[in-house]
ROBANU-521604 format. One record per residue (C-alpha): chain; x, y, z; residue in three letters. Coordinates in steps of 0.05 Angstrom, whole numbers, plus 5000, padded with zeros to 4 digits. Example, Ala and Ser with C-alpha at 12.3 -4.5 7.8 and 13.67 -1.06 7.14 Angstrom:
BEGIN
R   cadena   east   north     up   residuo
R        A   5246    4910   5156       ALA
R        A   5273    4979   5143       SER
//
This chain:
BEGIN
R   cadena   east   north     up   residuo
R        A   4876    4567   4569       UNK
R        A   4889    4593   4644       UNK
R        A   4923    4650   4672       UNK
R        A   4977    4638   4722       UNK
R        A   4969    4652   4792       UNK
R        A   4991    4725   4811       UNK
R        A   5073    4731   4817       UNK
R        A   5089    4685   4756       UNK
R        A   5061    4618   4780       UNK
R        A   5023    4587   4717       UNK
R        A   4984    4522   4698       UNK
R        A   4947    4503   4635       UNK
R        A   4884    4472   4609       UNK
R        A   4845    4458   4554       UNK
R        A   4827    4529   4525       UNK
R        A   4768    4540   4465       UNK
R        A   4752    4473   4468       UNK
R        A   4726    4489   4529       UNK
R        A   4670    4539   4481       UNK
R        A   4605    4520   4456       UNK
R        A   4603    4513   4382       UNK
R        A   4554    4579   4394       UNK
R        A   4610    4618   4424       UNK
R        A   4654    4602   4369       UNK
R        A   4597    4621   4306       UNK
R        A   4594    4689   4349       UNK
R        A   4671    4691   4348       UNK
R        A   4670    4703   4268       UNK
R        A   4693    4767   4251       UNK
R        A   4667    4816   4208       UNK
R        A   4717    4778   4147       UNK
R        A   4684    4713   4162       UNK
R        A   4613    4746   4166       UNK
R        A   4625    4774   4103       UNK
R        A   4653    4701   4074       UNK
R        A   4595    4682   4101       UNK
R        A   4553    4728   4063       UNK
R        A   4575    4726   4008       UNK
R        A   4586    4657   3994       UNK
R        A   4506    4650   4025       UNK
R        A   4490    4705   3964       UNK
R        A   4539    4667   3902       UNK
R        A   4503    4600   3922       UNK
R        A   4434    4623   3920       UNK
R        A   4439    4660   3855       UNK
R        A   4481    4608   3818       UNK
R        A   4417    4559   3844       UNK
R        A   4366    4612   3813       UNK
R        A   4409    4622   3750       UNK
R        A   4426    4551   3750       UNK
R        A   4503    4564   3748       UNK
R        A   4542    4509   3771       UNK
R        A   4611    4538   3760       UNK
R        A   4586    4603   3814       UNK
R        A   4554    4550   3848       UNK
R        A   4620    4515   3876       UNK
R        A   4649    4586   3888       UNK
R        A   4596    4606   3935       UNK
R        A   4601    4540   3971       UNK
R        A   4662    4552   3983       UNK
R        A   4663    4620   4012       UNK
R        A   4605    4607   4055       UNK
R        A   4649    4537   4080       UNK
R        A   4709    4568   4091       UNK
R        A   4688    4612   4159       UNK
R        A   4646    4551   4184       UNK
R        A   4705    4502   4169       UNK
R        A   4757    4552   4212       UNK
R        A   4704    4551   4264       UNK
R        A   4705    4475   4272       UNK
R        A   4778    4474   4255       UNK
R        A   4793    4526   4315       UNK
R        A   4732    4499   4359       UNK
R        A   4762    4431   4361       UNK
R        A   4837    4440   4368       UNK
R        A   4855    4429   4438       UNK
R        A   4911    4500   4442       UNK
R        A   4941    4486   4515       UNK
R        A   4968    4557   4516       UNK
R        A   4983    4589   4597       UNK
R        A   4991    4658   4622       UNK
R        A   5027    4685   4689       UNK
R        A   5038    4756   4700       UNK
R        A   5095    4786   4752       UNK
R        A   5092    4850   4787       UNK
R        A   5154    4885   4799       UNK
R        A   5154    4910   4850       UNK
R        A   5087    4905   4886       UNK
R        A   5082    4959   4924       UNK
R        A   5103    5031   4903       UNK
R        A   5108    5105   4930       UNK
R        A   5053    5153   4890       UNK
R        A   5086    5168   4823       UNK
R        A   5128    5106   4826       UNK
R        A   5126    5060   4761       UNK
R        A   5117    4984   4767       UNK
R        A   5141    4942   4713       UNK
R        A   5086    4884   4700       UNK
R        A   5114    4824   4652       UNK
R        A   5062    4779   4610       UNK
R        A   5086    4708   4595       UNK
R        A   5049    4659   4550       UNK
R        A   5070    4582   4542       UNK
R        A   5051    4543   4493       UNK
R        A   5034    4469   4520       UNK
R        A   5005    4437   4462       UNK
R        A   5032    4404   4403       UNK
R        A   5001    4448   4354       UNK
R        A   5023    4512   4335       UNK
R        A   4970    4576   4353       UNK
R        A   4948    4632   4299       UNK
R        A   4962    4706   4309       UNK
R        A   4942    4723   4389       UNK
R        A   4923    4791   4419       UNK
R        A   4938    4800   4491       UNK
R        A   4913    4847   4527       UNK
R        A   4910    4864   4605       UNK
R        A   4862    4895   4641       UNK
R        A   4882    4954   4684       UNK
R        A   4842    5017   4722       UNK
R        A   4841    5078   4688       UNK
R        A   4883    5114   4734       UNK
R        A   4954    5066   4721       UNK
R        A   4948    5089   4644       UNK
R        A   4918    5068   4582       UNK
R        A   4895    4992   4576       UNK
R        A   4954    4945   4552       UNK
R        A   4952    4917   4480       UNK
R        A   5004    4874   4445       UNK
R        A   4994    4826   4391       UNK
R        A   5039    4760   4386       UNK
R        A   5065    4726   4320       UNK
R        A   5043    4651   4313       UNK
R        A   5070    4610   4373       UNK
R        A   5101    4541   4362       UNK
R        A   5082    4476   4399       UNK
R        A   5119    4487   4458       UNK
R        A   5143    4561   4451       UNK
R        A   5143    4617   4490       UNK
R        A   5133    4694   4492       UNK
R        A   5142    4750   4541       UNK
R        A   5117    4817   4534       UNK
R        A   5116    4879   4586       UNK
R        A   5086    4945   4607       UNK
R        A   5099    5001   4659       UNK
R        A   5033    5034   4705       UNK
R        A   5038    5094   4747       UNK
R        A   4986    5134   4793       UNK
R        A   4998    5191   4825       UNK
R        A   4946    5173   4876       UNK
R        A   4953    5126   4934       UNK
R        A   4910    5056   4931       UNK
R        A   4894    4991   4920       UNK
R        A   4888    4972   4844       UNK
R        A   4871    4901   4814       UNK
R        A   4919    4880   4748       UNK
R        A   4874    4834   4708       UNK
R        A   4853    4793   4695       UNK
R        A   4893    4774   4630       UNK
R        A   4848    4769   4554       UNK
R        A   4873    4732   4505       UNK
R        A   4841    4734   4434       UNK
R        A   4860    4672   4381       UNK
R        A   4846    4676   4308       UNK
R        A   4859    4633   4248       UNK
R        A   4909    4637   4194       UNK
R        A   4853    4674   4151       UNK
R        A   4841    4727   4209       UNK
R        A   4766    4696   4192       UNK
R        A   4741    4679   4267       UNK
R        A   4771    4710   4332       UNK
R        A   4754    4675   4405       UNK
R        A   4763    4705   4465       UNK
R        A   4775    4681   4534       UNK
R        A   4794    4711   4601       UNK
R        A   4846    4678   4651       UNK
R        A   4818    4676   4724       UNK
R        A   4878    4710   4764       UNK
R        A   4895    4786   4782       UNK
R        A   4948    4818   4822       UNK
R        A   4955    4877   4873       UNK
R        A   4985    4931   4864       UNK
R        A   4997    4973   4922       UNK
R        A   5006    5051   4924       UNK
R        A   5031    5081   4985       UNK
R        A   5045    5153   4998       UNK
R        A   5104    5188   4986       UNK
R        A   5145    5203   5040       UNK
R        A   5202    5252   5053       UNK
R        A   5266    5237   5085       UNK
R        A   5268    5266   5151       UNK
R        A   5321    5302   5189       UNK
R        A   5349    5266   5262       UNK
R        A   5321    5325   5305       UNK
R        A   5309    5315   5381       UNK
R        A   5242    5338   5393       UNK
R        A   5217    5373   5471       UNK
R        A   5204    5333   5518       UNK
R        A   5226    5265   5498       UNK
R        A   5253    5227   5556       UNK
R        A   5302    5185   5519       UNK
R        A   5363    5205   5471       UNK
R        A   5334    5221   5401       UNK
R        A   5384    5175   5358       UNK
R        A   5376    5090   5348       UNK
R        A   5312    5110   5386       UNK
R        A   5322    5072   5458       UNK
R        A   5359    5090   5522       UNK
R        A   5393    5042   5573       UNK
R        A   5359    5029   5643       UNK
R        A   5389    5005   5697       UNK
R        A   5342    4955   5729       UNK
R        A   5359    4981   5800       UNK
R        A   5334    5040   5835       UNK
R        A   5387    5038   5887       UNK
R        A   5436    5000   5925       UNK
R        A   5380    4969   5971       UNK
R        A   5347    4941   5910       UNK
R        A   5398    4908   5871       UNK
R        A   5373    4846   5842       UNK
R        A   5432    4799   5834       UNK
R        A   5443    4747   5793       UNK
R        A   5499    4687   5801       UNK
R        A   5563    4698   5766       UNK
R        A   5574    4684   5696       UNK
R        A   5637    4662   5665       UNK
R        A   5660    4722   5623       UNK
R        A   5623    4777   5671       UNK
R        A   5660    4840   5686       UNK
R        A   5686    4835   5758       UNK
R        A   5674    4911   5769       UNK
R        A   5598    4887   5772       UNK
R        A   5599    4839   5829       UNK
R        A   5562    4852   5882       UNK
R        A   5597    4845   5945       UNK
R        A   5533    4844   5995       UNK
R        A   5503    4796   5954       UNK
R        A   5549    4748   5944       UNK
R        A   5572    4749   6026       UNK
R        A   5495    4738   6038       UNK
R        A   5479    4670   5988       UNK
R        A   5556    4647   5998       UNK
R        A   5572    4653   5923       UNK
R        A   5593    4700   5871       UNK
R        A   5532    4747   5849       UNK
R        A   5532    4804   5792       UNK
R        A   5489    4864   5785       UNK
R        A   5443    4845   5726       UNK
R        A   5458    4882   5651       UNK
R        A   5422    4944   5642       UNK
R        A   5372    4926   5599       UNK
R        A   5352    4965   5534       UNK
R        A   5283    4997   5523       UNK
R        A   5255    5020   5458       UNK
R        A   5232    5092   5451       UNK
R        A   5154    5092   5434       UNK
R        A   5117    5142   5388       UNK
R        A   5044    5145   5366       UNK
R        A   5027    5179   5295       UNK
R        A   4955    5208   5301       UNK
R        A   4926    5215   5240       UNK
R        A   4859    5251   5232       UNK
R        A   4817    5219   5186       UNK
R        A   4749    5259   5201       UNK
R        A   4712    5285   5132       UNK
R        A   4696    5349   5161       UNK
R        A   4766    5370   5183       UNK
R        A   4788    5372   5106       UNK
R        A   4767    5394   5045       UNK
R        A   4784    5379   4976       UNK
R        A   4816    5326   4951       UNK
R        A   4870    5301   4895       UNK
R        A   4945    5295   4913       UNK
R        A   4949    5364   4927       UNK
R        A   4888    5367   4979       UNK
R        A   4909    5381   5050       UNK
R        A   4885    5309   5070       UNK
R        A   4927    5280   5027       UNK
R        A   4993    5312   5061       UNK
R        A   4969    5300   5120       UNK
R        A   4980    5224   5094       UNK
R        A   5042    5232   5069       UNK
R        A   5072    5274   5126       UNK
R        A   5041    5215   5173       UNK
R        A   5079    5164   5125       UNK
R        A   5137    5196   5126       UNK
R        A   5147    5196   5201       UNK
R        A   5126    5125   5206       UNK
R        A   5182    5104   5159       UNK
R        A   5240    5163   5195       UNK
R        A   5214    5135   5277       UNK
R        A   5228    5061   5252       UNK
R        A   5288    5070   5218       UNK
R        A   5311    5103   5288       UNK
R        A   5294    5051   5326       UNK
R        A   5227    5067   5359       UNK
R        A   5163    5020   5364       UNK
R        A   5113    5054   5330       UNK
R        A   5037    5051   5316       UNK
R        A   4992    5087   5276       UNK
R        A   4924    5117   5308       UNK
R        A   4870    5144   5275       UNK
R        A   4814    5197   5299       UNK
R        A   4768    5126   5290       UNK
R        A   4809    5088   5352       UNK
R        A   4838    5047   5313       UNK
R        A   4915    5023   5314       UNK
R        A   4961    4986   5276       UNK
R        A   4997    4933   5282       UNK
R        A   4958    4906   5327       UNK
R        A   4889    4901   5372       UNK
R        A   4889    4938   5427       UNK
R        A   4934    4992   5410       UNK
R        A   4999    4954   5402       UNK
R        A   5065    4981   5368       UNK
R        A   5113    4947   5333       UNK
R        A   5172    4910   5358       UNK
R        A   5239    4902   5328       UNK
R        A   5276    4860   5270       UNK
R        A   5240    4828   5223       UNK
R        A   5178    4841   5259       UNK
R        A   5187    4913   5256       UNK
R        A   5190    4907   5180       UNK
R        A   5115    4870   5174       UNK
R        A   5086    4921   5210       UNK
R        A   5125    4982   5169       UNK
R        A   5092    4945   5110       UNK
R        A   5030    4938   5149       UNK
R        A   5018    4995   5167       UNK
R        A   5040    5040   5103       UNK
R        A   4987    4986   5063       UNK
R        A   4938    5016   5121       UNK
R        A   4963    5094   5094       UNK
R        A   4953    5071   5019       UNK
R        A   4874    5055   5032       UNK
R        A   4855    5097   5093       UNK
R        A   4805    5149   5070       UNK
R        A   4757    5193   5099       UNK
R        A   4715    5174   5165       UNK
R        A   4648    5196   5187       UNK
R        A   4662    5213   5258       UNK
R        A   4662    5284   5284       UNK
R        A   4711    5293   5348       UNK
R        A   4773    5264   5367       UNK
R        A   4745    5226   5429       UNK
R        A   4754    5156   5408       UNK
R        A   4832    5176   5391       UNK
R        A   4836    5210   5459       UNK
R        A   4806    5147   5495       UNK
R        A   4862    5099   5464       UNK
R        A   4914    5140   5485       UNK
R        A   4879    5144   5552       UNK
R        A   4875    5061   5554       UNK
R        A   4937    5049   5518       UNK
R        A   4963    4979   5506       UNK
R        A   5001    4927   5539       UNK
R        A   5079    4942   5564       UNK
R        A   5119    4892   5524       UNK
R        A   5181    4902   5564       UNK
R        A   5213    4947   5525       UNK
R        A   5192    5010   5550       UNK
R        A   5140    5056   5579       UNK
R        A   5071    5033   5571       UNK
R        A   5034    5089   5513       UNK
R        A   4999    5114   5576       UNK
R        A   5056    5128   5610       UNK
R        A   5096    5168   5566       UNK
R        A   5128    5169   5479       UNK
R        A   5129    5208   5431       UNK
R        A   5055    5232   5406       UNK
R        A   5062    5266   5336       UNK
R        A   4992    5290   5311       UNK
R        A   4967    5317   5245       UNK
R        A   4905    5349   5253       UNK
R        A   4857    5381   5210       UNK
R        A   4795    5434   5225       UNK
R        A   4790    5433   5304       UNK
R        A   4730    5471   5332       UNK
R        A   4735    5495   5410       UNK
R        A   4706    5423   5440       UNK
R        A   4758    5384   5396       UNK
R        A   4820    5429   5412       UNK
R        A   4800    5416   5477       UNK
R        A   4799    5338   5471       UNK
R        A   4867    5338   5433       UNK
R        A   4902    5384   5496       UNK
R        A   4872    5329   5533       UNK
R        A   4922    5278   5504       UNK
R        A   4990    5317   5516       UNK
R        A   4981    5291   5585       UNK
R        A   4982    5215   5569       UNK
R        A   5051    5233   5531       UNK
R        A   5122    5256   5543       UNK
R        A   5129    5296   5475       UNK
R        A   5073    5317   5435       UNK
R        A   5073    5353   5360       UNK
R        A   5007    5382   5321       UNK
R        A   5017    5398   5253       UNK
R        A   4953    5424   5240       UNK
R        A   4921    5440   5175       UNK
R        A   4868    5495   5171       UNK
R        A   4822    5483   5116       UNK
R        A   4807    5558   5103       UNK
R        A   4882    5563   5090       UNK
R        A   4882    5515   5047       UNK
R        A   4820    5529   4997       UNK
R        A   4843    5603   5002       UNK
R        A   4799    5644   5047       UNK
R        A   4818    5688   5106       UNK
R        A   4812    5657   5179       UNK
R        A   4842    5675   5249       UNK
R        A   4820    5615   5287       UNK
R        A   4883    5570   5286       UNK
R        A   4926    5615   5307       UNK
R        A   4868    5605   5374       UNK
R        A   4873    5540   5370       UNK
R        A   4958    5532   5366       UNK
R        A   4966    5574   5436       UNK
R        A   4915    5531   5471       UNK
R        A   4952    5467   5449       UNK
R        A   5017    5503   5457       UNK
R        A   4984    5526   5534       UNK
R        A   4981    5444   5545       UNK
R        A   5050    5424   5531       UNK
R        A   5048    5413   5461       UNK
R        A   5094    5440   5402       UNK
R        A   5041    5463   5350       UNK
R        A   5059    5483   5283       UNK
R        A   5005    5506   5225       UNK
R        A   5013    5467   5155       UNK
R        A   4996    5528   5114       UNK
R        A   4984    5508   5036       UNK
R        A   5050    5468   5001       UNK
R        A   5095    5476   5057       UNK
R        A   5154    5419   5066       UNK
R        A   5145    5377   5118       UNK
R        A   5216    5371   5122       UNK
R        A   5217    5443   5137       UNK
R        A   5163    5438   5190       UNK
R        A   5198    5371   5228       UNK
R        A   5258    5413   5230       UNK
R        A   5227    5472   5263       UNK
R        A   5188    5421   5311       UNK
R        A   5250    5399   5334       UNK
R        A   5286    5465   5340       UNK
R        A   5224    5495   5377       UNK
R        A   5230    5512   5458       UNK
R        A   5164    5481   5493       UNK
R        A   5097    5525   5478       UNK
R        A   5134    5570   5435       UNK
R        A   5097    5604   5374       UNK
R        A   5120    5571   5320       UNK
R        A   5097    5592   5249       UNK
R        A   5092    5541   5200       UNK
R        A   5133    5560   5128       UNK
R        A   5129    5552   5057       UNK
R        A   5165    5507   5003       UNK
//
């Protein structure tokens, strides 16, 4: 027996035959042991009493568990498994449907079978099913549901499969070699097309138009094209290389935007899907998903200096492309945890370095859209994250105090919100379950270093 390859692909092999004759005595179950027993008891007093008649009776039960032992530790079943995930990756309390499908290779007909699949504790209760005899060549499909409330990474598998005999008498058990992924990722919250302070382009499909030109002076012509609009021939061009020339297409740039995540263990406390860290997650997910779908290129930072997509702080580009790193970069989301760094200095240097201009748009140092969610600053790191408004044209704190949250009294945010808001930045406090669709929408309707009071849901 073999287990198919994760997404349905499937091959078989030679199953119990596979076993030791050892494996299959210790596969007798407590029937057969008690066959066993028995029969070992009947032949040993019919011997003593010399009783031929309980004799044969004994023999028998004690040969009928060995004989389904050979019987089942011989026959060559040929029976496959393959398992499909649908879908494979799913928002936090999001159901996947997971379908189980055995094959039958052999020429032989299989007893009773008892699937079951392994699964972590927190998708639900381990699957169980138990299949009526399968023909030579047959097939059945069975199917559960799993659901987690909490973001992750959690392994399907892999797939047991228990065969018995007609009698029930001996049960073997063997495991098939494959798993699958599934894939949590935070929830997110549709977001509402607000133009946030400060952004230098038009807040919409997320890019402007440029004219590659500063002035008259600096034209840089290109020759005539059949199907170019005459109004963009350039007259001084064309008398000076003696042939038609046009003023080249404005050509489109795409909007940037950074989403800093902090990630640092002592700027949150608590945890479960209610714990502050955890909607600082989804909030961070949730503009990832609403800055793509408007067109910008995007990257995720973390307080650790790290970026994705890409080495060296890259963001995503467009098309298909842009939808690997979406994918990319919420898988990052579903698995990022905690970090043991204690300022925001690495974060503040990538900013500060930036990546490579890709043509279509400002370099990061130069200028995007910085949106920040930020948890327990003290003075040196409020500091270090007014520090990074200047490497950006817009720049938005949400900013989670963890006294709020765990429900004691403290003054020091609001401190910490007008120095950011001093800088250039639009700071909002995330006070405990408050809608971040609430909070973009007041970011965006917010005048530059206004006060700006974070609200309940």
């Amino acid at each position: 027996m073999s287990a198919g390859a994760p997404r349905g692909a499937g091959s078989a092999s030679r199953g119990p035959g596979r076993a030791g004759l050892r494996a299959s005595l210790a596969g007798l179950t407590t029937r057969g042991r008690s066959f066993l027993a028995a029969g070992t008891a009947a032949a040993l007093c019919a011997y003593v009493l010399g009783q031929s008649e309980l004799l044969r009776v004994g023999l028998l039960l004690a040969a009928l568990p060995l004989v389904c032992v050979l019987v089942l530790h011989r026959t060559r079943h040929r029976v496959s498994g393959s398992r499909r995930l649908t879908p494979v990756r799913v928002p936090a309390g999001g159901e996947a449907r997971v379908q189980l499908r055995m094959d039958n290779g052999s020429r032989l007909p299989t007893g009773l079978l008892m699937l079951q699949d392994r699964v972590p504790y927190v998708l639900g209760p381990r699957p169980r099913f138990v299949l009526d005899r399968l023909e030579a060549g047959g097939r059945r499909e069975v199917s559960y549901r799993v659901r987690s409330d909490m973001r992750g990474r959690y392994p399907l598998g892999p797939l047991q499969l228990r065969l018995t005999d007609p009698f029930g008498l001996v049960e073997l058990t063997r495991s098939f070699g494959t798993y699958d992924l599934l894939t949590v990722v935070p929830r997110t919250e549709e977001l509402a097309p607000v133009r946030l302070t400060g952004e230098t382009s038009g807040y919409g499909d997320g890019s402007h138009r440029a004219l590659a030109l500063a002035g008259d002076d600096d034209v840089i012509p290109r020759t005539y094209r059949r199907g170019d609009d005459l109004r963009r021939v350039h007259w001084r061009s064309t008398a000076r290389y003696g042939e038609l020339m046009v003023r080249r297409e404005e050509q489109p740039q795409r909007s940037r935007a950074t989403v800093l995540l902090d990630t640092r263990a002592v700027a949150f406390e608590g945890a479960g899907p209610e714990s502050a860290f955890e909607w600082a997650v989804s909030a961070a997910a949730s503009t990832l998903v609403h800055l793509l779908e408007r067109g910008f290129a995007v990257r995720l930072l973390t307080d650790t200096g790290s970026a994705v997509p890409g080495e060296g702080g890259g963001f995503s580009s467009g098309g298909s492309e842009s939808t690997e790193a979406s994918g990319l970069m919420m898988d990052t989301l579903a698995v990022v945890g905690h970090s043991d760094g204690a300022g925001l200095s690495r974060a503040h240097d990538a900013l500060r370095s930036g990546g490579a201009d890709d043509g279509g748009g400002t370099g990061s140092g130069g200028g995007g859209l910085l949106v920040a969610f930020l948890g327990d600053l003290d003075d040196a790191q409020t500091e270090t994250a007014a520090g990074m408004r200047g490497r950006s044209g817009a720049a938005v704190a949400f900013v989670l105090d963890p006294d709020r949250w765990a429900g004691r009294p403290g003054t020091q945010v609001e401190e910490r919100l007008r120095r950011l808001r001093e800088t250039g930045w639009t700071a909002l406090a995330v006070p405990p379950g408050a809608s971040f669709g609430d909070l973009w929408r007041q970011a965006g309707s917010a005048p530059l270093g206004a006060e700006t009071s974070g609200g309940r849901s």
